[in-house]
C-alpha positions, 0 to 999 in steps of 0.5 A: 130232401123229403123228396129223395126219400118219397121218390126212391121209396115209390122207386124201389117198391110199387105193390101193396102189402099182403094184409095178412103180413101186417096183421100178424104183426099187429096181432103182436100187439094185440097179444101184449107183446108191443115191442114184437109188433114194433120189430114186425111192422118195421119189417114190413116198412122195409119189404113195401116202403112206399106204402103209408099205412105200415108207416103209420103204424111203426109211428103209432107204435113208437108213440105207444113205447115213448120211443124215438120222435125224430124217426116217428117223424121221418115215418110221418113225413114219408106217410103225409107225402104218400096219403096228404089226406089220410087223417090219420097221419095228421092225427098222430102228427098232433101226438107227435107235437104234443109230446114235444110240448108244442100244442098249438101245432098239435091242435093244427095238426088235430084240426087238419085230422077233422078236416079230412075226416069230421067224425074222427072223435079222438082227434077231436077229444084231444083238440077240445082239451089242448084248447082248454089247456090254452085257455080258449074255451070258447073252442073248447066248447065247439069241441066238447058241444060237438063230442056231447051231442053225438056221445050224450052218454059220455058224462066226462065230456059233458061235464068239460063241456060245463067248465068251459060255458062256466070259465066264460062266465056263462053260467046260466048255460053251465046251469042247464047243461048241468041240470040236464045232465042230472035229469039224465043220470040221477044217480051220477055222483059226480053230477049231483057235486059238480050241481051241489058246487054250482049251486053253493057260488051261485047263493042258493045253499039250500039247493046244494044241500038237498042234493049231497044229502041225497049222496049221503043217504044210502040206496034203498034196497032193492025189493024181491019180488015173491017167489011163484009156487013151484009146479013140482 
């Protein structure tokens, strides 16, 4: 009977809430005291409970402290009806159905997140490593490509992005991913392994021993430069 629910709150309260109320009690949060913050955005929910976004943020919290998925939900429900196209409420539908260990309505509840809202990267990070988790790497890769070319500096994704061209057996891909990368951070250890590992499956030893030896050198030291002569 969602709909009850959805018409009394609309019912019993119609204004929007200050923006000073709920950021103070974010600010809670912000000060380390995340239980405080939950007490004051509930109260919030109450004083104005036809508004999505106090909703949102009672349901966020909840996650945070592991608390009770049954209310989080209650709070999702009335959300979605309020705002259907706020990604957010989608977004943290998919934690919500990640923490009941159901990734596939997780990942539909991420894919509905980017639907609403394409550069929404946190839902489409956690999307890319539910579809690994699932074993389709090939919508993994979609993901962790799309992550990649926006972020190049994040090495973590695109060393995913490596594992799921190699779990396809692509790995001449994964080779030019990963030798790019390389270019890009030449110093990057966890780079130059993961290449030294690729080389070593792939028959080419002498490769992949260059490239630990070059981990296992120390850094030259820096050069200083001479000090100019004091005008004193």
């Amino acid at each position: 009977m969602l709909w009850l629910l959805v018409a009394g709150t609309l019912a019993a309260a119609m204004d929007a809430p200050a923006p000073g109320d709920l950021t103070a009690a974010l600010a809670r949060e912000a000060s380390g005291d995340s239980a405080g913050a939950l007490e004051s955005v509930q109260a919030v929910v109450r004083a104005w409970p036809a508004q999505a976004l106090p909703r949102l943020e009672a349901a966020r919290l909840l996650l945070k402290q592991g608390g009770n998925l049954d209310q989080v939900e209650a709070y999702l429900d009335v959300a979605a009806a309020v705002a259907p196209d706020n990604p957010r409420v989608h977004y943290l539908r998919g934690l919500l159905w990640e923490e009941r260990g159901q990734p596939l309505r997780a990942a539909h509840a991420y894919e509905l997140a980017l639907f609403y809202r394409s550069s929404y990267e946190d839902a489409r990070f956690r999307l890319a490593g539910l579809w690994a988790s699932l074993g389709d790497w090939l919508k993994a890769e979609l993901h962790y490509r799309f992550l990649a070319r926006s972020h190049p500096e994040w090495v973590q994704v695109r060393l995913q992005l490596v594992r799921a061209l190699e779990e396809q057996g692509r790995g001449a891909d994964a080779e030019k991913e990963l030798v790019q990368l390389q270019g890009e951070q030449p110093a990057n250890a966890l780079v130059l392994r993961r290449l030294a590992d690729l080389y070593e499956r792939t028959g080419r030893p002498q490769l992949a021993a260059k490239l630990r030896s070059s981990l296992d050198s120390p850094a030259a030291p820096k050069k200083m430069r001479p000090l100019r002569p004091s005008r004193r």
